[in-house]
C-alpha positions as CSV (number, residue, x, y, z in Angstrom):
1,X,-160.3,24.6,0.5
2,X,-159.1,26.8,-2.4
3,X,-160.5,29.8,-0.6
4,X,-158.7,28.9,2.7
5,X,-155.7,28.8,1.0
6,X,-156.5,32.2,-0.7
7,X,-156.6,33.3,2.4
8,X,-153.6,31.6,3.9
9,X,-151.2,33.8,0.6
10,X,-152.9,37.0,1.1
11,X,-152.1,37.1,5.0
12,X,-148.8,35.8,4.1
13,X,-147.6,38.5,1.6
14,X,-148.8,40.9,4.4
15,X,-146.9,39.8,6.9
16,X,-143.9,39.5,4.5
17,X,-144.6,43.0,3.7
18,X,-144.4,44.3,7.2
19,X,-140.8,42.8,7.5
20,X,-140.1,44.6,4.7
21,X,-139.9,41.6,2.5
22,X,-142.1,42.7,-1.4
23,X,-141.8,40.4,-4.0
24,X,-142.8,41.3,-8.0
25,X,-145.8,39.3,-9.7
26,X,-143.3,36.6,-11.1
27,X,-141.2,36.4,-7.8
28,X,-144.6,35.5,-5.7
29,X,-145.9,32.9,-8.4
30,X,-141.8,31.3,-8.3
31,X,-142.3,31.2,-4.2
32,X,-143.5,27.9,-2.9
33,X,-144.7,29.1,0.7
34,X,-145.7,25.8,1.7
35,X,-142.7,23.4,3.4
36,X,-140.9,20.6,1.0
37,X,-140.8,16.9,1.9
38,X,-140.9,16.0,5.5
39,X,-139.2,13.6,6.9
40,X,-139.1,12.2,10.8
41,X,-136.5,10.0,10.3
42,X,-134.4,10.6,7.6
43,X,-134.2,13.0,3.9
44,X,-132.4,12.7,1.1
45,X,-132.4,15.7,-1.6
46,X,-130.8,15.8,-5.2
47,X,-131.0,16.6,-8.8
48,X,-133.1,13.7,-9.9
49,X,-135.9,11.9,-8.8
50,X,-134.6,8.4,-9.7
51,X,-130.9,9.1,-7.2
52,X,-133.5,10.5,-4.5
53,X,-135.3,7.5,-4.3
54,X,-132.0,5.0,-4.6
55,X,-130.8,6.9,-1.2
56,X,-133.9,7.1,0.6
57,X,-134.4,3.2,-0.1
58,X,-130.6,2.9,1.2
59,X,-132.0,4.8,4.5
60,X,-134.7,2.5,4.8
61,X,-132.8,-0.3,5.0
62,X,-131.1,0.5,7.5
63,X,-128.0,2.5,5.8
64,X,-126.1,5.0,7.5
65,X,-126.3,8.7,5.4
66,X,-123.1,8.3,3.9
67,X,-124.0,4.6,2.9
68,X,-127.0,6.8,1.1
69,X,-124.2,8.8,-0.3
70,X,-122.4,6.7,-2.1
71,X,-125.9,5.3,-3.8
72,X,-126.7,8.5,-4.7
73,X,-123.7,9.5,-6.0
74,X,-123.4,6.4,-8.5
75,X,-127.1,6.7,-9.0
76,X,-126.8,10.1,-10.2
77,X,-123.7,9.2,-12.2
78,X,-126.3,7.0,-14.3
79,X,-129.6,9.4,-14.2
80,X,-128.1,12.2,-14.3
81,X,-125.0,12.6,-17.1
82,X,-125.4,16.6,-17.2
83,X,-123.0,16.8,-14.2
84,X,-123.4,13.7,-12.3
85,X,-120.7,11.0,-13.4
86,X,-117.8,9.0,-12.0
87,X,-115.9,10.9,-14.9
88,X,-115.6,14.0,-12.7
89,X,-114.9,15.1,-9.1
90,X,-116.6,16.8,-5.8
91,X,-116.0,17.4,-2.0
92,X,-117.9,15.7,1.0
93,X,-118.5,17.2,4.5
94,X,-119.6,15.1,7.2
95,X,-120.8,15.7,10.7
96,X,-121.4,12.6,12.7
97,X,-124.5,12.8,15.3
98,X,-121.6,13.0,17.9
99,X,-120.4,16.3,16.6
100,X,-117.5,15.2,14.7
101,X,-117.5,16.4,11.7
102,X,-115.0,16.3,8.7
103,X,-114.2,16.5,4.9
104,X,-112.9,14.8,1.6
105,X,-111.4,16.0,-1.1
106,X,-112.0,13.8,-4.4
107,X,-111.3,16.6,-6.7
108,X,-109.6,15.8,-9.8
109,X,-106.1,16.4,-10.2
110,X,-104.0,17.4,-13.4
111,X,-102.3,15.1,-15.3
112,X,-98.2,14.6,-14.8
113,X,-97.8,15.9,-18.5
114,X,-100.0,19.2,-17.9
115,X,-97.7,22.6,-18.2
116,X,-98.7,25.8,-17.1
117,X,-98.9,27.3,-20.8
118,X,-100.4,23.8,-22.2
119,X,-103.4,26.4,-23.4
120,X,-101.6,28.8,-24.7
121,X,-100.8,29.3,-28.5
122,X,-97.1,30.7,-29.1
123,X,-97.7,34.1,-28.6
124,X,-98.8,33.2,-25.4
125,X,-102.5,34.0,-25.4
126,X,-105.1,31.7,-24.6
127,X,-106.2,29.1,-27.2
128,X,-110.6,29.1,-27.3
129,X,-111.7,25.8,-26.4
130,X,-108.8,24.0,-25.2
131,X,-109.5,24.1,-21.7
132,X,-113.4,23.2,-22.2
133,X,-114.0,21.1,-25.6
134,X,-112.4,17.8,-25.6
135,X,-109.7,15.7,-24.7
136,X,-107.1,18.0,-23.6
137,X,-109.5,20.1,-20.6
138,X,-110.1,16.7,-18.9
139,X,-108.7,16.0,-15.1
140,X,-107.7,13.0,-13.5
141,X,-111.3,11.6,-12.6
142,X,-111.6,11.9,-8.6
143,X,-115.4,10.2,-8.0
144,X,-115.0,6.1,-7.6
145,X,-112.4,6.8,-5.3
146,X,-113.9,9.0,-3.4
147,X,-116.7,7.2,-3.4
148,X,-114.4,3.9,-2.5
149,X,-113.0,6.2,0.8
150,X,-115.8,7.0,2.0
151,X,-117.5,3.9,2.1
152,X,-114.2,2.5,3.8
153,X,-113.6,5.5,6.7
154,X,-118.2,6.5,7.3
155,X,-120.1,3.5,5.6
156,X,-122.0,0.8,7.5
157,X,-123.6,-1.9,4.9
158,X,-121.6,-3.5,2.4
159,X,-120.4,-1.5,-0.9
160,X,-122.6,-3.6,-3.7
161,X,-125.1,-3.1,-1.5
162,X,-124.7,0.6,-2.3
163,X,-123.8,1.0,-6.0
164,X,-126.1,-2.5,-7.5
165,X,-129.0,0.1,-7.5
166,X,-127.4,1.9,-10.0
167,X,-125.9,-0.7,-12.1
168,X,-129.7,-2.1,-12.4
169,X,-131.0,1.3,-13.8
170,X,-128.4,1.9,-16.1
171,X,-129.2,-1.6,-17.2
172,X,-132.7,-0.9,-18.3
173,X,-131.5,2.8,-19.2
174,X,-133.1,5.9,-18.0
175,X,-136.7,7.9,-18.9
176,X,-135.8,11.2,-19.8
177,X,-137.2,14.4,-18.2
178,X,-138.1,17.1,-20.4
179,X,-135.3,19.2,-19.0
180,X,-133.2,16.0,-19.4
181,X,-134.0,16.1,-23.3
182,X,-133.8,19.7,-23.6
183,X,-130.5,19.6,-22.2
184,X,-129.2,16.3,-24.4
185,X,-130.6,18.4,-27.3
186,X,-128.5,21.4,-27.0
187,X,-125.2,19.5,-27.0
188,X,-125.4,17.5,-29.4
189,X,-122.7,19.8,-31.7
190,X,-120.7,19.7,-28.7
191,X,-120.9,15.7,-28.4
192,X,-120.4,15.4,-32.1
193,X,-117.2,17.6,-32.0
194,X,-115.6,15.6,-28.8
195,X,-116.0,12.0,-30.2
196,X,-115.0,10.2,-32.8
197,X,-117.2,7.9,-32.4
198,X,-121.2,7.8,-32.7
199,X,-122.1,7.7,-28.5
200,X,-125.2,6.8,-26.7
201,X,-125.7,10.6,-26.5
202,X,-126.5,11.1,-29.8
203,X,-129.2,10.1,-32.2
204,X,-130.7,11.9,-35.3
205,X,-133.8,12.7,-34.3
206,X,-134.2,14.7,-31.0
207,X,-134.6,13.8,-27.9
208,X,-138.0,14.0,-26.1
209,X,-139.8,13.7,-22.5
210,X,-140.4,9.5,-22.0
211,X,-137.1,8.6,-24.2
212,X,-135.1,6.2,-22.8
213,X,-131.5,7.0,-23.0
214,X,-129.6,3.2,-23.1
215,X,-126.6,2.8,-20.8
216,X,-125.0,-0.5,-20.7
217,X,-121.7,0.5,-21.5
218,X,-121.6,2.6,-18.2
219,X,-123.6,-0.5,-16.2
220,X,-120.6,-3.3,-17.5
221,X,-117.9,-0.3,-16.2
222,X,-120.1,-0.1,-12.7
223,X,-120.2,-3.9,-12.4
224,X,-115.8,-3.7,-12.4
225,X,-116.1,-1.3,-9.7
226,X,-118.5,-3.3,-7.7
227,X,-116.5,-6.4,-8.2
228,X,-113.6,-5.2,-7.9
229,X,-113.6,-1.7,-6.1
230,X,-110.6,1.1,-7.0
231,X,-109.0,-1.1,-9.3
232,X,-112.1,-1.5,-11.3
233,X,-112.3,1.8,-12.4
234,X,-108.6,3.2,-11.9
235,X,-106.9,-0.1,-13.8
236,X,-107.7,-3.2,-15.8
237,X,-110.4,-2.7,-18.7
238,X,-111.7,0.7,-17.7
239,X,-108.6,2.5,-17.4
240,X,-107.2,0.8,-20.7
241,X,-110.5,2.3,-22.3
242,X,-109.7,5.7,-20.7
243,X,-106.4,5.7,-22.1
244,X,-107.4,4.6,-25.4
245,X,-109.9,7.5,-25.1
246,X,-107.0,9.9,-24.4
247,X,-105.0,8.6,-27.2
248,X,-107.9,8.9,-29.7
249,X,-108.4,12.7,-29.0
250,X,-104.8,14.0,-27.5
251,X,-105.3,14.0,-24.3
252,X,-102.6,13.3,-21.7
253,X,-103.7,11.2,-18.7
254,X,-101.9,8.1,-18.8
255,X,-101.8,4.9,-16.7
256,X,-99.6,6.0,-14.4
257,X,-101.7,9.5,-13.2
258,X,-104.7,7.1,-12.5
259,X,-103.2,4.8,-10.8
260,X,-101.3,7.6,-8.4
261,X,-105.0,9.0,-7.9
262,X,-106.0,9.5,-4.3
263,X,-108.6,11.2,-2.6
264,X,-107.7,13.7,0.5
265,X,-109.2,13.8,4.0
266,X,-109.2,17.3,5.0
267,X,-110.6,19.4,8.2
268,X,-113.5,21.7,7.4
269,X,-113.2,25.2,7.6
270,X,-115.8,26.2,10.5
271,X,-116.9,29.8,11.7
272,X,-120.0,31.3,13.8
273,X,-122.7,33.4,12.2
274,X,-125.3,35.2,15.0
275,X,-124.8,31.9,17.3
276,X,-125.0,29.5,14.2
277,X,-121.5,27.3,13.7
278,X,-121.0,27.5,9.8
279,X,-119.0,23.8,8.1
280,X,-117.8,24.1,5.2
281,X,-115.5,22.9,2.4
282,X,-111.7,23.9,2.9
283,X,-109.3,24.8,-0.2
284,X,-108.6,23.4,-2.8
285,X,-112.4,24.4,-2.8
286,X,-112.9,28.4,-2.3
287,X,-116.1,27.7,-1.1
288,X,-116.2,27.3,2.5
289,X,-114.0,30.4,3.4
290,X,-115.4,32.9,0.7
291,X,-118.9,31.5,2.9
292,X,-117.7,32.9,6.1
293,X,-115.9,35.4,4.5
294,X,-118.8,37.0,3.3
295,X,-121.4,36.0,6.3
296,X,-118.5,37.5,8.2
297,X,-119.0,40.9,6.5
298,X,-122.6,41.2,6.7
299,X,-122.8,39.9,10.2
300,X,-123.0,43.7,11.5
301,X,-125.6,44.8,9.5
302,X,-129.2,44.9,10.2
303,X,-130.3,43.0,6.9
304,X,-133.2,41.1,9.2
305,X,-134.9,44.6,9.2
306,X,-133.9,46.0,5.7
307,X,-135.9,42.7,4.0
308,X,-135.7,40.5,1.8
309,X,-133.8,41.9,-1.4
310,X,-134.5,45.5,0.0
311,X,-132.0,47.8,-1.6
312,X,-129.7,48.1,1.4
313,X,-129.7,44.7,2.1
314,X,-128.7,44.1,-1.8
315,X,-126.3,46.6,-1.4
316,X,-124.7,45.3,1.7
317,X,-124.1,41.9,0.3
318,X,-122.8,42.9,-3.3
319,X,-120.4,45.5,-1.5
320,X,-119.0,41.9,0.5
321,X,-119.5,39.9,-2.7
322,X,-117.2,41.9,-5.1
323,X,-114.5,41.9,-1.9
324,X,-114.7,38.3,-1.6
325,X,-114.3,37.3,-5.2
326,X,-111.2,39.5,-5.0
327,X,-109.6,37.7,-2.3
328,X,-110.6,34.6,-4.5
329,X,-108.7,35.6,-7.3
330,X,-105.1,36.0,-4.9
331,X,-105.0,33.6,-2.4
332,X,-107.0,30.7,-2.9
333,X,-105.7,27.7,-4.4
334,X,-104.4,23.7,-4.5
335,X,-103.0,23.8,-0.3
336,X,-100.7,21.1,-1.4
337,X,-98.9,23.2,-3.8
338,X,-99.7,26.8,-2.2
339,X,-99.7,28.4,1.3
340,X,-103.4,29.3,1.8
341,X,-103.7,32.2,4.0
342,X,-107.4,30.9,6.0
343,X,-106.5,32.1,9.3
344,X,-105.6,35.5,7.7
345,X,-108.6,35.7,5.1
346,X,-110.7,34.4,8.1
347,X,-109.5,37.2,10.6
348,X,-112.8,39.7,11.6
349,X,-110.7,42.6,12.1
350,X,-109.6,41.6,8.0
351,X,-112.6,41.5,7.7
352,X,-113.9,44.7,9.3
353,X,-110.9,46.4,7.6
354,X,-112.0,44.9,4.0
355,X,-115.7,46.6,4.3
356,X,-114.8,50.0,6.1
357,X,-114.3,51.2,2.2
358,X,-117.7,50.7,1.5
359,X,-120.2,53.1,1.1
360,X,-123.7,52.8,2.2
361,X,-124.4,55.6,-0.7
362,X,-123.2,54.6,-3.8
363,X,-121.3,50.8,-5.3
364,X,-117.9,50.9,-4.8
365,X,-116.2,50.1,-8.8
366,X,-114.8,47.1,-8.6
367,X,-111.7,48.4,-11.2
368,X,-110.6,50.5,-8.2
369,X,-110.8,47.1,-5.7
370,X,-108.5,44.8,-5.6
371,X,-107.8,41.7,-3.3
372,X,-107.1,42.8,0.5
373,X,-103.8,43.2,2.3
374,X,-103.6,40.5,4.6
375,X,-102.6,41.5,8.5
376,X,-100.2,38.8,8.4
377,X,-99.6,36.9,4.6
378,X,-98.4,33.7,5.1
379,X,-119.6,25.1,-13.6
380,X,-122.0,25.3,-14.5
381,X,-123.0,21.8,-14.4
382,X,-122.4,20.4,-11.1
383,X,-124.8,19.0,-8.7
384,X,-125.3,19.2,-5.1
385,X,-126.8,15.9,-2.7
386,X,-128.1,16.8,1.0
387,X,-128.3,13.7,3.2
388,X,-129.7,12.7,6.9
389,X,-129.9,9.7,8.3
390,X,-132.6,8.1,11.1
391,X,-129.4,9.2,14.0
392,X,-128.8,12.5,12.6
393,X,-125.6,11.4,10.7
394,X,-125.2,14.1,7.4
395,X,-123.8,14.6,4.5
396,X,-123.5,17.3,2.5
397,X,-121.9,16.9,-1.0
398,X,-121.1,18.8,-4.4
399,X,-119.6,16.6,-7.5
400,X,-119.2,17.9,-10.4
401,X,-117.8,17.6,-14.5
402,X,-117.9,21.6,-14.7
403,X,-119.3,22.2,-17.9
404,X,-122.3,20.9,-19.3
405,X,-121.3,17.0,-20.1
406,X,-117.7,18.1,-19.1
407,X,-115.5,17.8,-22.0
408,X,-118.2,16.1,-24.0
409,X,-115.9,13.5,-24.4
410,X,-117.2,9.8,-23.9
411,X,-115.3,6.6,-23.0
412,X,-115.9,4.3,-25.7
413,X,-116.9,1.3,-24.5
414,X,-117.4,2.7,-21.2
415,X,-120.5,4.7,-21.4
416,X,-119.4,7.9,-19.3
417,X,-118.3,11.4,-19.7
418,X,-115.2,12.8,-18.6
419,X,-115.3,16.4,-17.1
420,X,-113.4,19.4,-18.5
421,X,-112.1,20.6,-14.8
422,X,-108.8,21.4,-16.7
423,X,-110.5,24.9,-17.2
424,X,-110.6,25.9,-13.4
425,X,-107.2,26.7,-13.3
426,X,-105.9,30.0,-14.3
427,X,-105.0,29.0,-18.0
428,X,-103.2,32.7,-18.1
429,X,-103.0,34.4,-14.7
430,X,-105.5,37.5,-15.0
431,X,-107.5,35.7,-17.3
432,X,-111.4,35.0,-17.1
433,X,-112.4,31.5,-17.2
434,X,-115.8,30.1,-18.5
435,X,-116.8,31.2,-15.7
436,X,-115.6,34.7,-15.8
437,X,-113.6,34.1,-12.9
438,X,-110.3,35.7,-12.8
439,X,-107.3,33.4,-11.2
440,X,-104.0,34.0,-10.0
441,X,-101.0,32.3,-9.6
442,X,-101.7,30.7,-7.0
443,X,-104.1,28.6,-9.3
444,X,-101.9,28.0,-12.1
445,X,-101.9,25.1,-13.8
446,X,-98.9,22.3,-12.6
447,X,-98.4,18.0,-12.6
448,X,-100.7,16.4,-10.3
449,X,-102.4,20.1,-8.9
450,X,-105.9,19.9,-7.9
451,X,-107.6,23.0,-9.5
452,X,-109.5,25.5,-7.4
453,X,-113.4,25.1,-6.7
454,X,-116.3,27.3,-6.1
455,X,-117.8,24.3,-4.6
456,X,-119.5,25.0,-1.1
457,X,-121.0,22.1,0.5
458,X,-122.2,23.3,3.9
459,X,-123.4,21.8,7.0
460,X,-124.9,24.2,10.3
461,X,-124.9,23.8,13.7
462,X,-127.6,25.5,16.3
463,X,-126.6,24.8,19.9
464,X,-124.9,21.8,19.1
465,X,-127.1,20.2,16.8
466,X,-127.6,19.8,13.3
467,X,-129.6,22.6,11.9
468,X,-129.1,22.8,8.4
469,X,-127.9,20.8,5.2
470,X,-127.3,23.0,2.2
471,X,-125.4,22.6,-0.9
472,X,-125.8,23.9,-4.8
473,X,-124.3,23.3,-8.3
474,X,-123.7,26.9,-10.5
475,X,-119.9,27.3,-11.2
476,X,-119.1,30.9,-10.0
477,X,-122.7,31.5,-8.2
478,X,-122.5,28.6,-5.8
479,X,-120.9,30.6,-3.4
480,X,-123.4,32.9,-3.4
481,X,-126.4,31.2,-4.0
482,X,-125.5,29.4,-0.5
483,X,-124.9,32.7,1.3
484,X,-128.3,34.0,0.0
485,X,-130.2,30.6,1.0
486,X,-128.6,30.9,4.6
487,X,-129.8,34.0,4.9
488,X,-133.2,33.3,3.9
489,X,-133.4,30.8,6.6
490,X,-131.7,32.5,9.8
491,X,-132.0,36.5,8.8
492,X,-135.7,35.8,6.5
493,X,-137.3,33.4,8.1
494,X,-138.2,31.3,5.2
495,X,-139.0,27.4,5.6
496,X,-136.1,25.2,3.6
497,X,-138.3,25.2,0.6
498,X,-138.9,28.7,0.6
499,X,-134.9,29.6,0.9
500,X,-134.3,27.0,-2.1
501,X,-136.8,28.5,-4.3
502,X,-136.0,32.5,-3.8
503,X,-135.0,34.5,-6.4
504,X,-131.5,34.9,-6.0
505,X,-128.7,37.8,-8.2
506,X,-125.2,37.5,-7.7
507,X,-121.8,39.2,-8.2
508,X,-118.0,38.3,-8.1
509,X,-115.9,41.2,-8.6
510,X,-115.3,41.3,-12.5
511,X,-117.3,41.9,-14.4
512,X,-118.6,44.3,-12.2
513,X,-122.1,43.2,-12.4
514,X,-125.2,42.5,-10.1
515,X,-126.7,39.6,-12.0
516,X,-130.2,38.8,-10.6
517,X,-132.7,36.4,-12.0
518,X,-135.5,37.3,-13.8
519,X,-138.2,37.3,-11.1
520,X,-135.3,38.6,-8.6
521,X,-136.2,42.5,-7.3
522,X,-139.1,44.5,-7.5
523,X,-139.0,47.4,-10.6
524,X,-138.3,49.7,-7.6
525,X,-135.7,48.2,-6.3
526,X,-133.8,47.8,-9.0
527,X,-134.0,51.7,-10.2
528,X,-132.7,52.2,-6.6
529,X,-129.8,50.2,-7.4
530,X,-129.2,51.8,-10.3
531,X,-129.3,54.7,-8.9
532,X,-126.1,53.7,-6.6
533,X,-124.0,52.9,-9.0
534,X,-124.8,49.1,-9.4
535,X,-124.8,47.8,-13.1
536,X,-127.8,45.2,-13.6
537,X,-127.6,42.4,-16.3
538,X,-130.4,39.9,-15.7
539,X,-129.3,36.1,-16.3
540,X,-131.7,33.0,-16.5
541,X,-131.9,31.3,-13.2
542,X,-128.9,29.3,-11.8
543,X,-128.2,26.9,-9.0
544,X,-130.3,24.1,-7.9
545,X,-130.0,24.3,-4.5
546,X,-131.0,21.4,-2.3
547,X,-131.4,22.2,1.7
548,X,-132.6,20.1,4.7
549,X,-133.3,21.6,7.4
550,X,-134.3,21.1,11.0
551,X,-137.5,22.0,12.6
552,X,-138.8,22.7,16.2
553,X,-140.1,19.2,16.5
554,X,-136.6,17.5,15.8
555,X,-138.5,16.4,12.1
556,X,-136.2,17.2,8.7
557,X,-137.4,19.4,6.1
558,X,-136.3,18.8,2.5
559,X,-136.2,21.6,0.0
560,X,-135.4,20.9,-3.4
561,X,-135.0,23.4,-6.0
562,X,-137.9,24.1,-8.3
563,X,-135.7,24.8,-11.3
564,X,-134.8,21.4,-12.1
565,X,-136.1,17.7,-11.4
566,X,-134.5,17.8,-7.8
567,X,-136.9,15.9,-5.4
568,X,-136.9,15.6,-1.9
569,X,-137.8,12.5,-0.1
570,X,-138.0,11.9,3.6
571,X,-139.5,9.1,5.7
C-alpha cells in the first residue's frame, strides 16, 4: 500500500509539473493531494472540531443548513473564544436550492457616543491602543441577532433546538487544543491589561493540550437567549452586565445603542468569472466586490498555463492586488452612511482601464498608484463556517471579534469577549490600521456606522448549480486568500482540500509588499520576482480557509484548512 501511494505522489508532481505547477520541499510536504471529508448528503466545515460536529448532528436531524448555522455559530462562540463569540459580528450569504440567494449583515455598529477623533490625542494623532486594547475599541455586538434573523427569515426546526448544543458544552467547559492553549497563553498580558477582574481566561500556570477551559458564565448568558431570544442578550441581565462592563473600563455603549441594534438584509454582490457566477458579500464588507474586482482583472490572462505560483501568474495577480486595495482605501465603506460606487468599481471597461498600466516586465510601485478614476463617481482573528444541507441549501459565513480575543475585554458575569471592531474604521483618514490597511473618509468613524470589512464569504454557481462554498478568517488577507483558493479550483485544478491547504502570499497596496508564506514559491521564483521589482517579506501562514465543493457525482467535498483545528464533516 505505501508503495502504491509512492507511486500515486511521484506521478502526481509530474503531472503538476507539466502544467507548469513546481512546488519547494516544504510546499509538497504542506499539500494534502488526497480529497477532504466527503459527504453525499450534506458538509459542514469550521474552525473547530467540536462546532463541526454540533452542525453536522443539526443536518442529521433533519435541519435545514442555516438551522446548522446558527448551531454552529453559537457552538463556536463556546469552543472557540479566539474569534468565535456572540461578542462580535459577521455577514451571511445564502443561496437556497432554488437559486435565490441572499445576504445579512450583523456587523457591529458604533456606539451613539463614538466621534470621529474619539482616538485621537489633542494634537490630533492617533493614540496606540485605543482602538484595539480594551473598553473603548469595542462595537455594538451584532451576532445573537443575527443569529435570531436568520433563524426567523431561513430556519426550519425550532431555535433551542439549535443553540441547547452549545449551552450543554459550555456547561461541562471545553478540552483545549494545543493551538487553543498556545493561543490562551500568548494573551494572557493582553487579558490581564483589559479586565479588572480575574476571568476564566486566565490562570497562573499555563495552559496546556487536555485543559478544560470552564464556561458557565457564558452557558447561564446562552440559556437568556434561548429562553428568551433578542431580549436575552440585547436587554435584561446581560445587557445590564454589558453596561456595567462598559462603565468599569470607559467604554461608551449604553442601553440604548443595544437596544437600537438590528441586523441588515442586503442583496449580494454577484459577477461571472470564465462561466462561473461569483456571490459574494456586499459593502459594509469590501469583500465581495474587491473579489470580482480582482477575478475581473485576471480574467484575460492565461494564468491556467503560466501555473501554479509561476512568476507571471504571481505577477499578474499582485499587479490586480495592489489596484484593488487602492480602490479599497477610497470608496468602500458603511452604504448607509456613504454612496458606494459598485456598479462603477464593478464596470470591466474600469476595470480594463485600471490594469492597462501594468507592466508584464517589472511591478508597478505602489507610491505612484493610487485608487482609480471612476467612469462615472456616484483581523486577524475571525473565522469562516461553509455549510450544505441534504437539498443543496448553503451557507457561507464569516464572524468575527477582529483581533485575537477582540478587545480582551470580558463580561463579568457573562463569560464572553467583546470584539475590538472599533479599529476597522479609519481612526485618522490615511492612516494604517492593525491591519496595515489604509482608510478613507468614507470609513470614518460616526454614531451608529457599521465599519468596513475585509470579510468575503463566497458562494459559486456552475450552470445553475451550486459549485462551490468558500470563506476564510485573516483580516486584510481574506480577500485574497479567497481569490487564490478560487483559482486553485477553476484555473489549477486542485480538489477543495488541495485549494484550502496551498501556499498562498498576498499584497494590498501599502506597504508595497508581496507577503508569501513560508513554504509559498520555489527559490526560483522568488529571485524572478525580485528581479521585477517585487519586494518579498515572508509572514507565518494566515487564513484558515474552509471550502466545500461540488464534485462530478453531485457528492460534497469538504476542505478544511490544515493550519488550525478546522474539521470537515460530511454524511
Amino acid at each position: 500500500m505505501n508503495n502504491q501511494k509512492n507511486i500515486i505522489w511521484v506521478l502526481v508532481l509530474l503531472l503538476w509539473q507539466q502544467v507548469g505547477c513546481t512546488f519547494s520541499d516544504k510546499a509538497k510536504t504542506s499539500m494534502q493531494l488526497n480529497r477532504g471529508a466527503i459527504g453525499a448528503k450534506g458538509m459542514v466545515v469550521s474552525a473547530h472540531p467540536e462546532a463541526s460536529k454540533i452542525g453536522l448532528a443539526i443536518l442529521q436531524k433533519g435541519g435545514n443548513a442555516y438551522d446548522a448555522a446558527v448551531a454552529t455559530e453559537f457552538a463556536l462562540a463556546v469552543a472557540y473564544p479566539v474569534a468565535g463569540n456572540i461578542g462580535g459580528g459577521g455577514f451571511f450569504v445564502y443561496r437556497k436550492n432554488n437559486g435565490e440567494t441572499g445576504a445579512l449583515d450583523y456587523r457591529e455598529k458604533a456606539p451613539g457616543a463614538a466621534s470621529a477623533d474619539m482616538y485621537l490625542d489633542p494634537q490630533g494623532k492617533i493614540i496606540p491602543g485605543a482602538s484595539t486594547l480594551g473598553h473603548l475599541a469595542v462595537g455594538v455586538p451584532g451576532a445573537v441577532d443575527g443569529m435570531i434573523e436568520v433563524h426567523k427569515r431561513l430556519g426550519k426546526l425550532p431555535f433551542v433546538d439549535l443553540i441547547q448544543p452549545a449551552i450543554d458544552l459550555a456547561a461541562k467547559g471545553v478540552v483545549l487544543t494545543e493551538k487553543e492553549a498556545k493561543a490562551l497563553n500568548a494573551s494572557q498580558k493582553g487579558f490581564l491589561l483589559a479586565n479588572k477582574f480575574t476571568t476564566h481566561l486566565v490562570r497562573e500556570s499555563p495552559w496546556k493540550a487536555g485543559d478544560v477551559l470552564p464556561l458557565t458564565d457564558l452557558a447561564r448568558t446562552l440559556e437568556r437567549i434561548r429562553d428568551k431570544g433578542r431580549a436575552g442578550f440585547y436587554e435584561g441581565e446581560t445587557a445590564d452586565l454589558i453596561i456595567k462592563e462598559m462603565k468599569r473600563g470607559g467604554g461608551i455603549i449604553t442601553h440604548q445603542d443595544l437596544k437600537n441594534y438590528k441586523s441588515v438584509w442586503r442583496i449580494p454582490v454577484s459577477g461571472m468569472y470564465k462561466g462561473y457566477k461569483v456571490i459574494s458579500m456586499a459593502p459594509p464588507s469590501s469583500g465581495g466586490i474587491a473579489l470580482l474586482q480582482l477575478l475581473n482583472m485576471v480574467e484575460p490572462y492565461d494564468v491556467k498555463t503560466w501555473g501554479w505560483q509561476q512568476p507571471k501568474t504571481i505577477h499578474v495577480m499582485v499587479e490586480a492586488e495592489r489596484r484593488v486595495y487602492a480602490d479599497r482605501a477610497a470608496y468602500l465603506g458603511d452604504p448607509d452612511f456613504f454612496k458606494v460606487p459598485v456598479a462603477d468599481l464593478l464596470n470591466p471597461v474600469y476595470l480594463r482601464s485600471r490594469m492597462a498600466s501594468m507592466s508584464m516586465d517589472k511591478a508597478t510601485p505602489s507610491d505612484e498608484l493610487s485608487a482609480g478614476k471612476l467612469l462615472a463617481m456616484e483581523s486577524d482573528q475571525t473565522t469562516h463556517y461553509s455549510i450544505v444541507d441534504q437539498w443543496g441549501n448553503a451557507a457561507s459565513v464569516t464572524t468575527t471579534l477582529n483581533g485575537p480575543y477582540g478587545s480582551k475585554v470580558v463580561v463579568e458575569g457573562a463569560g464572553f469577549l467583546l470584539n475590538n471592531e472599533m479599529d476597522d474604521f479609519s481612526s485618522k483618514p490615511g492612516e494604517p490600521n492593525r491591519y496595515g490597511l489604509v482608510g478613507g473618509e468614507a470609513n470614518a468613524i460616526a454614531p451608529g456606522k457599521r465599519m468596513l470589512s475585509s470579510m468575503t464569504p463566497t458562494i459559486i454557481e456552475k450552470d445553475g448549480k451550486l459549485f462551490m462554498v468558500v470563506g476564510t478568517p485573516g483580516g486584510s488577507t481574506i480577500i485574497t486568500s479567497v481569490f487564490q483558493t478560487i483559482l486553485n479550483v477553476i484555473d489549477h485544478s486542485m480538489t477543495m482540500q488541495q485549494a484550502v491547504s496551498a501556499p498562498r502570499f498576498h499584497h494590498q497596496w501599502l506597504p508595497d509588499k508581496v507577503s508569501p508564506e513560508a513554504n509559498a514559491f520555489t527559490p526560483e521564483v522568488r529571485e524572478v520576482l525580485k528581479k521585477m521589482g517585487h519586494t518579498l517579506e515572508t509572514r507565518a501562514n494566515y487564513g484558515r480557509v474552509e471550502g466545500i465543493l461540488r464534485l462530478p457525482n453531485g457528492t460534497w467535498e469538504g476542505g478544511a484548512d490544515p493550519r488550525g483545528d478546522d474539521t470537515a464533516l460530511g454524511y
